[in-house]
GUMAR-970419 format. One record per residue: residue number from 1; residue in three letters; chain; x, y, z of N, C-alpha, C in turn. Coordinates in Angstrom, 3 decimals. Example, Ala and Ser with C-alpha at 12.3 -4.5 7.8 and 13.67 -1.06 7.14 Angstrom:
// residues 2
<resi=1; resn=ala; chain=A; n_X=13.190; n_Y=-5.690; n_Z=7.800; ca_X=12.300; ca_Y=-4.500; ca_Z=7.800; c_X=13.200; c_Y=-3.300; c_Z=7.800>;
<resi=2; resn=ser; chain=A; n_X=12.850; n_Y=-2.250; n_Z=7.080; ca_X=13.670; ca_Y=-1.060; ca_Z=7.140; c_X=12.900; c_Y=0.030; c_Z=7.870>;
// end
This chain:
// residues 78
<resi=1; resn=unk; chain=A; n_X=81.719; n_Y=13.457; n_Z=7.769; ca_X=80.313; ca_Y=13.559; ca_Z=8.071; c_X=79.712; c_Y=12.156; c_Z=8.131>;
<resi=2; resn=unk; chain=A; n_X=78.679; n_Y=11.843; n_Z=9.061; ca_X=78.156; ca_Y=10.813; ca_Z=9.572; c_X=76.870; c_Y=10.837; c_Z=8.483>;
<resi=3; resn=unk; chain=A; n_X=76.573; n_Y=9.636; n_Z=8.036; ca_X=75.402; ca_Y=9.268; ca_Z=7.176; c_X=74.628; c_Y=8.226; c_Z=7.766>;
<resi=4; resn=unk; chain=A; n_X=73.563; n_Y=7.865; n_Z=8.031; ca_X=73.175; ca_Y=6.766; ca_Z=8.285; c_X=72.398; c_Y=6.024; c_Z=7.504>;
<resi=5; resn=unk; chain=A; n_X=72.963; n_Y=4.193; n_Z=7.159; ca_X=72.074; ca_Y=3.482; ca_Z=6.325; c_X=70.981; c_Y=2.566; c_Z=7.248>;
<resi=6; resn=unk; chain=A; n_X=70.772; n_Y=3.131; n_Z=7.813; ca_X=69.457; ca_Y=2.373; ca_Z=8.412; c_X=68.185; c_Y=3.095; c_Z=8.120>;
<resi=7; resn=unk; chain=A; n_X=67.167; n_Y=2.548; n_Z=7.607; ca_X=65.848; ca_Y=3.027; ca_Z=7.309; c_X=65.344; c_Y=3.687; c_Z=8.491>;
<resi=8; resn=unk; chain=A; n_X=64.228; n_Y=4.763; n_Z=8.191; ca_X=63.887; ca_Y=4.569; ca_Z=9.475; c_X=62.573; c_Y=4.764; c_Z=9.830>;
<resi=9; resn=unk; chain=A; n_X=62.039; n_Y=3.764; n_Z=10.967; ca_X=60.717; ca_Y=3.493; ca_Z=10.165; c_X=59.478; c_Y=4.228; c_Z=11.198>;
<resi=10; resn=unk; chain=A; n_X=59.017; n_Y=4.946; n_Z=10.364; ca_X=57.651; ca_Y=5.554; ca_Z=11.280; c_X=56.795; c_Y=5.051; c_Z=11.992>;
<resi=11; resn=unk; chain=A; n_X=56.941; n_Y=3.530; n_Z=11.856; ca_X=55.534; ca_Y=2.654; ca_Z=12.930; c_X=56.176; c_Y=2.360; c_Z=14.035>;
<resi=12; resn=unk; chain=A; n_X=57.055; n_Y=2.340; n_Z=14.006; ca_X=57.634; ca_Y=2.017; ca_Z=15.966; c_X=57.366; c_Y=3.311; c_Z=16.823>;
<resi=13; resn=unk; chain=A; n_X=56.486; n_Y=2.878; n_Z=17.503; ca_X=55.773; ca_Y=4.083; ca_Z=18.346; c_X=56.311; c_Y=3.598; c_Z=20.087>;
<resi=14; resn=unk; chain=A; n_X=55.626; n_Y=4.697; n_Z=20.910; ca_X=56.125; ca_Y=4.678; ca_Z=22.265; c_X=55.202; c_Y=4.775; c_Z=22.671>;
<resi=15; resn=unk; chain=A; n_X=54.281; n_Y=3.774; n_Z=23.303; ca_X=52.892; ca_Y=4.431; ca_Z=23.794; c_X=53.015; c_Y=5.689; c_Z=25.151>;
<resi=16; resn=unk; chain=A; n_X=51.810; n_Y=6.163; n_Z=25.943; ca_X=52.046; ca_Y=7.112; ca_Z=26.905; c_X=52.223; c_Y=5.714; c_Z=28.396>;
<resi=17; resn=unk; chain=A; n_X=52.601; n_Y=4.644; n_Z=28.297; ca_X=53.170; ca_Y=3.628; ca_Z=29.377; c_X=53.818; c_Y=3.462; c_Z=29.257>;
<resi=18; resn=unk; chain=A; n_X=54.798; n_Y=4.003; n_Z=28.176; ca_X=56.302; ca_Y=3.320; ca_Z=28.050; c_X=56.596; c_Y=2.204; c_Z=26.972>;
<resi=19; resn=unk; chain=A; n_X=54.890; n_Y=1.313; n_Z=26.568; ca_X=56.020; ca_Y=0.217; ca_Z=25.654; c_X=55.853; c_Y=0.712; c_Z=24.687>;
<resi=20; resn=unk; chain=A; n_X=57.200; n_Y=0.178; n_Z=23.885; ca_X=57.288; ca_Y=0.316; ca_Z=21.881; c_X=56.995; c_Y=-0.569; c_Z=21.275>;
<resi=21; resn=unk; chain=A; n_X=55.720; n_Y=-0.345; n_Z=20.358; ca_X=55.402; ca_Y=-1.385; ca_Z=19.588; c_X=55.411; c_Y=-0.902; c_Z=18.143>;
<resi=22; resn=unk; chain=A; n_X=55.075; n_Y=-1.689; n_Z=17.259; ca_X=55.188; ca_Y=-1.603; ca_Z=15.831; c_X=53.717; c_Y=-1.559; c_Z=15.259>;
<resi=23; resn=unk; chain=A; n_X=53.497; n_Y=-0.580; n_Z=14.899; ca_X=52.001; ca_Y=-0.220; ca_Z=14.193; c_X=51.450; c_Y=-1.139; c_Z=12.610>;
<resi=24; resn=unk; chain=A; n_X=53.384; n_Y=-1.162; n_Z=12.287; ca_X=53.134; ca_Y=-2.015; ca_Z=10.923; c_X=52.271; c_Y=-3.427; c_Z=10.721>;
<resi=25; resn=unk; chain=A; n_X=51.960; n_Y=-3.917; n_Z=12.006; ca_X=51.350; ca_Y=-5.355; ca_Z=11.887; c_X=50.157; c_Y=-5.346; c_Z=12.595>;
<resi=26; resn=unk; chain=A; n_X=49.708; n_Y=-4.443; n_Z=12.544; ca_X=48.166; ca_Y=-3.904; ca_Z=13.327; c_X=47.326; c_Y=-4.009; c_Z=12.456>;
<resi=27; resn=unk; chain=A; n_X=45.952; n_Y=-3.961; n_Z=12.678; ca_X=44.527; ca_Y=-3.811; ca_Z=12.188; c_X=44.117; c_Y=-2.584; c_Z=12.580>;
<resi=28; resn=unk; chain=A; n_X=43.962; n_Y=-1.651; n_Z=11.624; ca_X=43.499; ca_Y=-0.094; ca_Z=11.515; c_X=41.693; c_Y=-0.395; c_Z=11.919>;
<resi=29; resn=unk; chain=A; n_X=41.061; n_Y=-0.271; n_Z=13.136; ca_X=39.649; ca_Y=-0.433; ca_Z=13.101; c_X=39.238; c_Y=0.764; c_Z=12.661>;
<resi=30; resn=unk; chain=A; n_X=39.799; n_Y=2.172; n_Z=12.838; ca_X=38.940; ca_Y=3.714; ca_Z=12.829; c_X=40.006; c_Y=4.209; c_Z=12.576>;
<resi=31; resn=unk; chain=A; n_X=39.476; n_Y=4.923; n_Z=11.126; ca_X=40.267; ca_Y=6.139; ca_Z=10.932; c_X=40.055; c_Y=7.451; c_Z=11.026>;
<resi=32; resn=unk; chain=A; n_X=40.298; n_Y=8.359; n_Z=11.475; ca_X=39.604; ca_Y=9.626; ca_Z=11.096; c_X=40.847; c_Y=10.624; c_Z=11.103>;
<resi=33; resn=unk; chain=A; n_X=40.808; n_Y=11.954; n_Z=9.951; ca_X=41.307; ca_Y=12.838; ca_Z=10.263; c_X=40.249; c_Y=13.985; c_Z=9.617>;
<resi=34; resn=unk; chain=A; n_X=41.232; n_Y=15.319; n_Z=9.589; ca_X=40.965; ca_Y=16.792; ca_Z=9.428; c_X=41.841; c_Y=17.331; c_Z=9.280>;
<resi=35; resn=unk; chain=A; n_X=42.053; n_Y=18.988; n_Z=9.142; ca_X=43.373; ca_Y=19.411; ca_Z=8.519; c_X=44.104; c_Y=19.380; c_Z=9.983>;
<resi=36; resn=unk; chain=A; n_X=43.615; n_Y=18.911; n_Z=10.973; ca_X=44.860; ca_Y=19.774; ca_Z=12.266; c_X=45.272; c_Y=18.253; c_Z=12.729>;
<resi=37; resn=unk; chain=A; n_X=44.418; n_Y=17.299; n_Z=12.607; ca_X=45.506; ca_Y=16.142; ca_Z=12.941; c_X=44.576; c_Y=14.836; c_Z=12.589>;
<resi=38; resn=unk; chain=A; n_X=45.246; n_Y=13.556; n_Z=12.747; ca_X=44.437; ca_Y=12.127; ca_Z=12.662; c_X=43.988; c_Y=11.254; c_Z=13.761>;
<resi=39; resn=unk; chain=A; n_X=43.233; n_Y=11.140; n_Z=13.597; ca_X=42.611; ca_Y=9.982; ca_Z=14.804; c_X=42.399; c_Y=8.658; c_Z=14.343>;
<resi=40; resn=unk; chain=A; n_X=43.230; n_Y=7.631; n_Z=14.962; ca_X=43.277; ca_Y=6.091; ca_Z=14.319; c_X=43.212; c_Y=5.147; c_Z=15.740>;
<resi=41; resn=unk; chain=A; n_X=42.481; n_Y=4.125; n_Z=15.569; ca_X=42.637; ca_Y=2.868; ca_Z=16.229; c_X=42.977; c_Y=1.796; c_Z=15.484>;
<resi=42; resn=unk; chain=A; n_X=44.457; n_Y=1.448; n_Z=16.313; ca_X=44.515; ca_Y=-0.088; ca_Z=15.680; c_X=44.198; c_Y=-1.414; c_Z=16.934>;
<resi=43; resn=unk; chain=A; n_X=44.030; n_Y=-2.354; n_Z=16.370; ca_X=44.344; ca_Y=-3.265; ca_Z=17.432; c_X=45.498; c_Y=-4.344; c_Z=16.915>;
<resi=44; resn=unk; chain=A; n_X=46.128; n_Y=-4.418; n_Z=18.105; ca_X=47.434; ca_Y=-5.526; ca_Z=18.065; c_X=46.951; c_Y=-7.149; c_Z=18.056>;
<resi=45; resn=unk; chain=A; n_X=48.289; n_Y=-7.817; n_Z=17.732; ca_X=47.661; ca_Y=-9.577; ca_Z=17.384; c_X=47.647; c_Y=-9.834; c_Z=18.742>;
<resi=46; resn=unk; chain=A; n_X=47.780; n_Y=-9.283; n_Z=19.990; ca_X=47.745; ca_Y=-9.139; ca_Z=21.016; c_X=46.513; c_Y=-9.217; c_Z=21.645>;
<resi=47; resn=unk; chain=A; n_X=45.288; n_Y=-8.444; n_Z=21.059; ca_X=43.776; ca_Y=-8.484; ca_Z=21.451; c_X=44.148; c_Y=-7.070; c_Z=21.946>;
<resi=48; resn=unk; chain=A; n_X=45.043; n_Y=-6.391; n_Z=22.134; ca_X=44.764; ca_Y=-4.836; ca_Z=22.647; c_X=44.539; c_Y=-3.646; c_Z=21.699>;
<resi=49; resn=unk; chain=A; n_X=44.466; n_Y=-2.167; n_Z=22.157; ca_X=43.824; ca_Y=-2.136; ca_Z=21.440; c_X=45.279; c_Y=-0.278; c_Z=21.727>;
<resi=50; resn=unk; chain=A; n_X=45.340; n_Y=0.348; n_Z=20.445; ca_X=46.408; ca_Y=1.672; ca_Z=20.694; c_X=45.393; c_Y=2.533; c_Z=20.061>;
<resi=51; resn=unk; chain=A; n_X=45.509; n_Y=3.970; n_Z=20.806; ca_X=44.874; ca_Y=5.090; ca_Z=20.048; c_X=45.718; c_Y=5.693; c_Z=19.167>;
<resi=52; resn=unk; chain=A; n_X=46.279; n_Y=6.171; n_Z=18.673; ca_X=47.042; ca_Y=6.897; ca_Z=17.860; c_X=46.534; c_Y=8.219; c_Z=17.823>;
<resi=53; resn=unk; chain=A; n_X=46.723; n_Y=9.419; n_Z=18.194; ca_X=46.603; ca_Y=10.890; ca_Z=17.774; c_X=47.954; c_Y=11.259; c_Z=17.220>;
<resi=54; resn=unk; chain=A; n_X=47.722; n_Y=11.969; n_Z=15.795; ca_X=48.428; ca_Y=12.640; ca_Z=15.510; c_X=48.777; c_Y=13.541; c_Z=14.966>;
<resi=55; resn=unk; chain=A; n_X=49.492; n_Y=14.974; n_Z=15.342; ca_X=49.440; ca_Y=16.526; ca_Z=15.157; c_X=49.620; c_Y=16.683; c_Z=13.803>;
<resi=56; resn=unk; chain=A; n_X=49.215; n_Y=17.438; n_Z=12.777; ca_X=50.218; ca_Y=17.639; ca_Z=11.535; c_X=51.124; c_Y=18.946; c_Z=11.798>;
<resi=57; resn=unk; chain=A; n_X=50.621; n_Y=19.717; n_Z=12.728; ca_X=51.145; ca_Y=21.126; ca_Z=13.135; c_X=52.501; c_Y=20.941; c_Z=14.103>;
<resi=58; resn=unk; chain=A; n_X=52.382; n_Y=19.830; n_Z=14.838; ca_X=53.419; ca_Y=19.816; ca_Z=15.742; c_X=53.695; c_Y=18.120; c_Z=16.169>;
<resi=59; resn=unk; chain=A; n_X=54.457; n_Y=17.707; n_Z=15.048; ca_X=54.318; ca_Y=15.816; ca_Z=15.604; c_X=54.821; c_Y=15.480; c_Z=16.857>;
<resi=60; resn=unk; chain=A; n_X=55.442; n_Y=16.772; n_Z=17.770; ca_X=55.937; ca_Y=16.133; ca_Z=19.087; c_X=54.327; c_Y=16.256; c_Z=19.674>;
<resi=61; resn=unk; chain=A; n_X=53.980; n_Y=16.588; n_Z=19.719; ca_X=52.634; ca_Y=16.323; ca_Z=20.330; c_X=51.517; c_Y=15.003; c_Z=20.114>;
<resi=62; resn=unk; chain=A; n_X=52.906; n_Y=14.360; n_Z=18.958; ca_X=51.443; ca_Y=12.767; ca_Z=19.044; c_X=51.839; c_Y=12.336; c_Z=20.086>;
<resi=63; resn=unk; chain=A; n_X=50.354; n_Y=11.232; n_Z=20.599; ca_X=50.376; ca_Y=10.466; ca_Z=21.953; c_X=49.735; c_Y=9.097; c_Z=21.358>;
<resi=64; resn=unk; chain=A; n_X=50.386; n_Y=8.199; n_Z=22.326; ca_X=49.564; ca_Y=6.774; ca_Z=21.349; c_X=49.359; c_Y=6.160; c_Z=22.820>;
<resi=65; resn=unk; chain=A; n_X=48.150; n_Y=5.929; n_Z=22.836; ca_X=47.282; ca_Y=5.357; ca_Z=24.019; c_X=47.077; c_Y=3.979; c_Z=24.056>;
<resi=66; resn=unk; chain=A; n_X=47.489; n_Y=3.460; n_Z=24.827; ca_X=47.304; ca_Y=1.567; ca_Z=24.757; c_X=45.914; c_Y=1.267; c_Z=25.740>;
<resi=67; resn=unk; chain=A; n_X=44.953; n_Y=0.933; n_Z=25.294; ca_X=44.200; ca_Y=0.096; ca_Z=25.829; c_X=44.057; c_Y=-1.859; c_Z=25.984>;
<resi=68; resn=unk; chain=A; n_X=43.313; n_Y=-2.204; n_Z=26.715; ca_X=43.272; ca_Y=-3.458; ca_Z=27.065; c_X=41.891; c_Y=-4.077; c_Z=26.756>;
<resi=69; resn=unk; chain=A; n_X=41.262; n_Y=-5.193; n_Z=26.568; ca_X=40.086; ca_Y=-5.309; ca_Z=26.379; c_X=38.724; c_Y=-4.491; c_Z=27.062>;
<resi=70; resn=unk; chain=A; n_X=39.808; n_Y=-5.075; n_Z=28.832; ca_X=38.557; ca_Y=-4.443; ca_Z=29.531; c_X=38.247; c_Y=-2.785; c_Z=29.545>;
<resi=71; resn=unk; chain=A; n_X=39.545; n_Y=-1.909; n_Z=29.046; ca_X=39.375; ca_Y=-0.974; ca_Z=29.404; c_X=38.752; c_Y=-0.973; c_Z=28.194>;
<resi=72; resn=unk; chain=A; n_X=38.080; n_Y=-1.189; n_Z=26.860; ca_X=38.280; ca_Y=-0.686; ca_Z=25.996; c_X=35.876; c_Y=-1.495; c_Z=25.796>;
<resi=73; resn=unk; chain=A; n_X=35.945; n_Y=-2.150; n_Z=26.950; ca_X=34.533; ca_Y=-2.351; ca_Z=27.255; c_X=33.741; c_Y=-1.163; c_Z=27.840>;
<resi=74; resn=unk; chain=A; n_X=34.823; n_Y=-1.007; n_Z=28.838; ca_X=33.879; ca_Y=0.390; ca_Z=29.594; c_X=33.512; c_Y=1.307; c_Z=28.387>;
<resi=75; resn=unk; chain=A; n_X=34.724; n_Y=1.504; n_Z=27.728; ca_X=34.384; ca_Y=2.804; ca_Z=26.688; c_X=33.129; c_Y=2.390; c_Z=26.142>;
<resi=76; resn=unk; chain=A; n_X=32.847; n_Y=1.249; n_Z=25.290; ca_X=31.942; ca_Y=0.792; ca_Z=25.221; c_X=30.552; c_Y=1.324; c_Z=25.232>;
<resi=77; resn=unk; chain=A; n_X=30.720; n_Y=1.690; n_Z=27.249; ca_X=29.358; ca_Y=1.908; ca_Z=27.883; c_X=29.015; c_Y=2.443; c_Z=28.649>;
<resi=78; resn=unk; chain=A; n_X=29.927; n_Y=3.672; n_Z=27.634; ca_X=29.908; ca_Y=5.635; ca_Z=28.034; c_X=28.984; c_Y=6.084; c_Z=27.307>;
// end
């Protein structure tokens, strides 16, 4: 039987564009949850900015959203 010693670590995420980044070295701006799931923004040393949703009912259903400055102006000034 196969064991594996590698940790394994919950902050390496996949955003919905494809890249993988590491949540561990982020700045949490907003947190929010409730019993059905969490809502978090971090921003990267990058200046961008990831949404994080995530299910407690069904974790294939988290999505982690990468924004950019500018996109993250418009929101802004909705």
């Amino acid at each position: 039987m196969y064991t594996s010693t590698m940790p394994v670590n919950t902050d390496i995420i996949t955003t919905t564009c494809g890249r993988v980044l590491d949540l561990s070295h982020t700045e949490v701006v907003i947190e929010r949850s409730n019993s059905l799931f969490s809502y978090n923004i971090h921003k990267l040393q990058t200046g961008e900015y990831v949404i994080a949703e995530k299910f407690y009912a069904n974790p294939f259903n988290n999505r982690y959203i990468l924004l950019n400055d500018e996109q993250i102006e418009m929101l802004k000034h909705l």
